[in-house]
C-alpha positions in Angstrom: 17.7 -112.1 -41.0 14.3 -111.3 -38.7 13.7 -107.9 -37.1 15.7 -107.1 -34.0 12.3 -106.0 -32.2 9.7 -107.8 -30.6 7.2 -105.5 -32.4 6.8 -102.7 -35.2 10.3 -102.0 -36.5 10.8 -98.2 -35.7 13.3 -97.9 -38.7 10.6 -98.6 -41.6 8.9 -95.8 -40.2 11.6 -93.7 -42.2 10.2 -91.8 -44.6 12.4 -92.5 -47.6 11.5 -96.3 -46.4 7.7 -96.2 -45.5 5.9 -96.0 -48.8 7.7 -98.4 -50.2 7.0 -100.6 -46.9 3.5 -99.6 -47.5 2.8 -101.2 -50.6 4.5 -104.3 -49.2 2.5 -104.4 -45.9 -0.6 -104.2 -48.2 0.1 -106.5 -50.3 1.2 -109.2 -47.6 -1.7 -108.9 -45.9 -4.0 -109.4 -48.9 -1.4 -112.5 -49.7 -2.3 -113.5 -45.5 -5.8 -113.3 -45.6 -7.3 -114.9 -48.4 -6.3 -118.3 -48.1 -8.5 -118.1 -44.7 -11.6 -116.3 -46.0 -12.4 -118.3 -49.3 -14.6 -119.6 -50.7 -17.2 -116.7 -49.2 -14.6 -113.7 -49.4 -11.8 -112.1 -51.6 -9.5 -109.5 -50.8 -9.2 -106.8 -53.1 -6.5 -103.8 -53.2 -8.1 -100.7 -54.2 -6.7 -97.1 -54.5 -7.7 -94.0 -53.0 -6.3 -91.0 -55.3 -6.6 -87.4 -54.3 -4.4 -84.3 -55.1 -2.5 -82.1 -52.2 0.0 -79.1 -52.2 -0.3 -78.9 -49.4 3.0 -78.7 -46.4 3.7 -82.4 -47.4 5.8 -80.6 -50.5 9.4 -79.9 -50.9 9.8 -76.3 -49.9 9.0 -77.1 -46.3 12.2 -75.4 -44.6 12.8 -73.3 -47.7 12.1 -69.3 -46.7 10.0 -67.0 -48.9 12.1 -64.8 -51.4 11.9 -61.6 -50.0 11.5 -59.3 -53.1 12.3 -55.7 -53.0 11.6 -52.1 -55.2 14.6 -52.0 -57.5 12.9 -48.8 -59.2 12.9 -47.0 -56.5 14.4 -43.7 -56.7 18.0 -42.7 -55.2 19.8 -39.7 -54.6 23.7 -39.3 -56.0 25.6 -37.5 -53.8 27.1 -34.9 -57.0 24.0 -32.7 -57.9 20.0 -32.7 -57.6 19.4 -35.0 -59.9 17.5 -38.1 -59.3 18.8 -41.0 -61.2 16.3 -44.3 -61.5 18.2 -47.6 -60.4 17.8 -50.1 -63.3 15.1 -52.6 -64.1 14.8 -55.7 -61.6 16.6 -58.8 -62.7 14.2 -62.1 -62.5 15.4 -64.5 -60.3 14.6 -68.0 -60.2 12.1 -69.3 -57.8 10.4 -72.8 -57.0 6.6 -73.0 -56.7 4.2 -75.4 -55.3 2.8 -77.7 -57.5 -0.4 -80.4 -57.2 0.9 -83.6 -56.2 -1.0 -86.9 -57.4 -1.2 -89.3 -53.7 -1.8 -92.9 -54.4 -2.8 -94.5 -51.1 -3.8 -98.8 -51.7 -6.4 -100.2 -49.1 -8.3 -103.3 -48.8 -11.4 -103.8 -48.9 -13.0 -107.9 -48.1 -16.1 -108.4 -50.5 -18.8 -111.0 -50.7 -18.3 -113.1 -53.7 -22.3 -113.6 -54.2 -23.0 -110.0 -53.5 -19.9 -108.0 -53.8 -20.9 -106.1 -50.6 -17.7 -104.8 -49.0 -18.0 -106.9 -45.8 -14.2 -105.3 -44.2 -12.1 -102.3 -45.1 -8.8 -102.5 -43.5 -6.8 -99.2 -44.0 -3.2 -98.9 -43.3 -2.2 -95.1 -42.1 0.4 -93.4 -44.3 2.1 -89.9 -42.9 -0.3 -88.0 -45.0 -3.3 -89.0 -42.8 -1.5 -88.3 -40.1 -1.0 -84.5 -41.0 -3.0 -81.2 -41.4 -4.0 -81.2 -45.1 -5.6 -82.6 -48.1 -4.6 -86.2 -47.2 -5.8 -86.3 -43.6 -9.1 -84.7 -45.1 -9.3 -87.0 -47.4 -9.0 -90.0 -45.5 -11.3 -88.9 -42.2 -14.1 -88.0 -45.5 -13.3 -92.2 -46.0 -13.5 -93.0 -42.4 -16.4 -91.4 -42.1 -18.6 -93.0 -44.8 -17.4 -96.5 -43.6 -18.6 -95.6 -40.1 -21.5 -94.6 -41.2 -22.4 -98.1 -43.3 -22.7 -101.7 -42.8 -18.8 -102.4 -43.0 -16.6 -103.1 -40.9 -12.9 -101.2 -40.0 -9.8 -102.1 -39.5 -7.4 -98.8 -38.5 -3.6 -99.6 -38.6 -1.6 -96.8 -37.4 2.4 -98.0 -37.0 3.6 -94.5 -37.4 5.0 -92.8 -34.5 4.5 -89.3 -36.2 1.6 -87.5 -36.3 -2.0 -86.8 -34.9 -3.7 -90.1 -34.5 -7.0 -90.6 -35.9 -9.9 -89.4 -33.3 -11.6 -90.9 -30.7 -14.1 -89.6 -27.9 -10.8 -90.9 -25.3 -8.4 -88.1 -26.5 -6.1 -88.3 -24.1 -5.0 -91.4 -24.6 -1.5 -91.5 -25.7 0.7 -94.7 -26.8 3.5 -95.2 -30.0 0.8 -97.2 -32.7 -2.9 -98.2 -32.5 -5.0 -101.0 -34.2 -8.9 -99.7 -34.3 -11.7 -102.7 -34.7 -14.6 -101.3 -35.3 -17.5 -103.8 -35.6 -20.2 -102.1 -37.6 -23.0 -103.4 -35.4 -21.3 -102.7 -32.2 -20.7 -98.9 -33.4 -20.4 -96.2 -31.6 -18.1 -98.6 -29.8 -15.1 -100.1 -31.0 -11.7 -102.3 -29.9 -8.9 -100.0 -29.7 -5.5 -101.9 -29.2 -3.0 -99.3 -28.2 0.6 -100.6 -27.9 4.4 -99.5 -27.9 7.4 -99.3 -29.4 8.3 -102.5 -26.6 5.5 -104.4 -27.3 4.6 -107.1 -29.9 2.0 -105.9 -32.4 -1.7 -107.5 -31.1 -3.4 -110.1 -32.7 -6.9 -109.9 -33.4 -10.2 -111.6 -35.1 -10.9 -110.4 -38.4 -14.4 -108.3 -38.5 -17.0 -110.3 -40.4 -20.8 -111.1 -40.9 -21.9 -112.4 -37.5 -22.1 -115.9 -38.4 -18.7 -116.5 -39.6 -16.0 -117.9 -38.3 -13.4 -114.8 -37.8 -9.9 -115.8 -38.9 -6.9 -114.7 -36.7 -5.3 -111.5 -38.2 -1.3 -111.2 -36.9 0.1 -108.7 -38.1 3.4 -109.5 -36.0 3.6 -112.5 -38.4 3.2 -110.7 -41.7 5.5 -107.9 -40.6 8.3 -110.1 -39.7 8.2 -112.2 -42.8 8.3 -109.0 -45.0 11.0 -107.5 -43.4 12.7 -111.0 -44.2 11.5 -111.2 -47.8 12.4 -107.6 -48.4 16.1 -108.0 -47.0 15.7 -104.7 -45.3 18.4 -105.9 -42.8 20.6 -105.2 -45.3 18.8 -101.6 -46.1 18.9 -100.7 -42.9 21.7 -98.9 -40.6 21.6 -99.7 -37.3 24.0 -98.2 -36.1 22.4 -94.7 -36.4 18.7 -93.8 -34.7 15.9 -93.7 -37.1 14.2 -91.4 -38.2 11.5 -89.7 -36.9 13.2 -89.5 -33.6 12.3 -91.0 -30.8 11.6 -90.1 -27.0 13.9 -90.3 -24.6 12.5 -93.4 -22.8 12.2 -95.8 -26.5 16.0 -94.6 -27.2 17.3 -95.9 -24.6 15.4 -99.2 -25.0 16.5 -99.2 -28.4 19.9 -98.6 -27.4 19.7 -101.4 -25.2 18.2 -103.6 -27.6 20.7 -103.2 -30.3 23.4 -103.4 -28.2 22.9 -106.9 -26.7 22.1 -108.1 -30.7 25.5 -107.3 -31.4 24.2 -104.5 -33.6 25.5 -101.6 -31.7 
């Protein structure tokens, strides 16, 4: 069954969904790709691996134990004498641990040279948020701008502080960054919404190569078919993170006239 949305399906966004879509989304592109850029280039999946305990962890929401003096010294009502309350019990507590983050990216090599021509990055909620993994990926970001290869910035999560540009106040649901390495500091920034089909876009090469079509649209609907996640998925409730008031009701809309409301 295809996607009831013209675009980015807002309900893989779910946490509990999205790394799992992740991994897909990397591989189907990889799968997309290379049959377009051989004989010159491959497509390899690499891994970015960094530790964080940071508030990505389980005891968000949780309060702190609040622990108070049980030695301290009372007065009993019958006589002078101070009697010592007894020892503290301990009591069972939860502490933050170091997490081991696995995030896959792809990186388009040279066959002759093995010079990473591409790196195409696809966003996970961790770069999105204050802490080790948005740290981590902008110290990434950064050395990519700063060589010879090419970007490619995915960003189909709602949630978040997108990744920065010098046009800051430019707001919309997902982002696609192109960033051409001898066009830099410039770059193609397609912003688009929940409404809207997901651009298509040349693939960032050498300057004499014929740039294949990446369409993303394409690859994200036939995953979401592979994967069955019309049967995963209940749309009868709003996903989650929420969403403004202006892509609920188009949502609502939506679903409703696909019989699915």
């Amino acid at each position: 069954m295809a996607s009831p949305f013209p675009g980015m399906n807002p309900y893989l966004e779910n946490p509990v969904l999205w790394q799992k879509v992740h991994k897909r989304l990397i591989v189907a592109i990889s799968d997309a790709l290379s049959p377009q850029l051989r004989p010159k280039y491959i497509v390899d999946i690499e891994e970015r691996v960094y530790q964080t305990n940071d508030n990505d962890s389980l005891l968000v929401g949780i309060p702190d134990v609040v622990v108070q003096d049980h030695q301290a010294v009372i007065k009993q009502e019958t006589g002078n004498i101070a009697i010592a309350s007894p020892p503290a019990q301990a009591i069972t507590v939860t502490i933050p641990m170091p997490e081991t983050v696995k995030e896959s990216y792809l990186e388009v090599r040279d066959v002759a040279t093995k010079e990473v021509v591409t790196v195409i990055e696809l966003l996970s909620p961790k770069n999105k948020r204050a802490g080790e993994g948005r740290s981590s990926y902008e110290k990434k970001r950064m050395r990519v701008l700063g060589s010879m290869s090419n970007l490619v910035e995915i960003d189909l999560l709602r949630n978040g502080k997108p990744m920065p540009i010098l046009q800051g106040n430019m707001h919309s649901d997902y982002r696609i960054l192109v960033s051409r390495s001898d066009f830099r500091p410039l770059a193609d920034l397609f912003a688009f919404n929940l409404q809207h089909q997901i651009p298509s876009f040349k693939l960032p090469l050498r300057n004499q190569d014929v740039e294949p079509i990446f369409d993303l649209q394409t690859i994200l609907n036939e995953l979401y078919d592979r994967a069955s996640y019309d049967l995963v998925i209940d749309y009868s409730k709003d996903p989650a993170p929420e969403l403004s008031k202006t892509n609920k009701e188009w949502l609502e809309n939506t679903l409703h006239y696909q019989g699915l409301r």
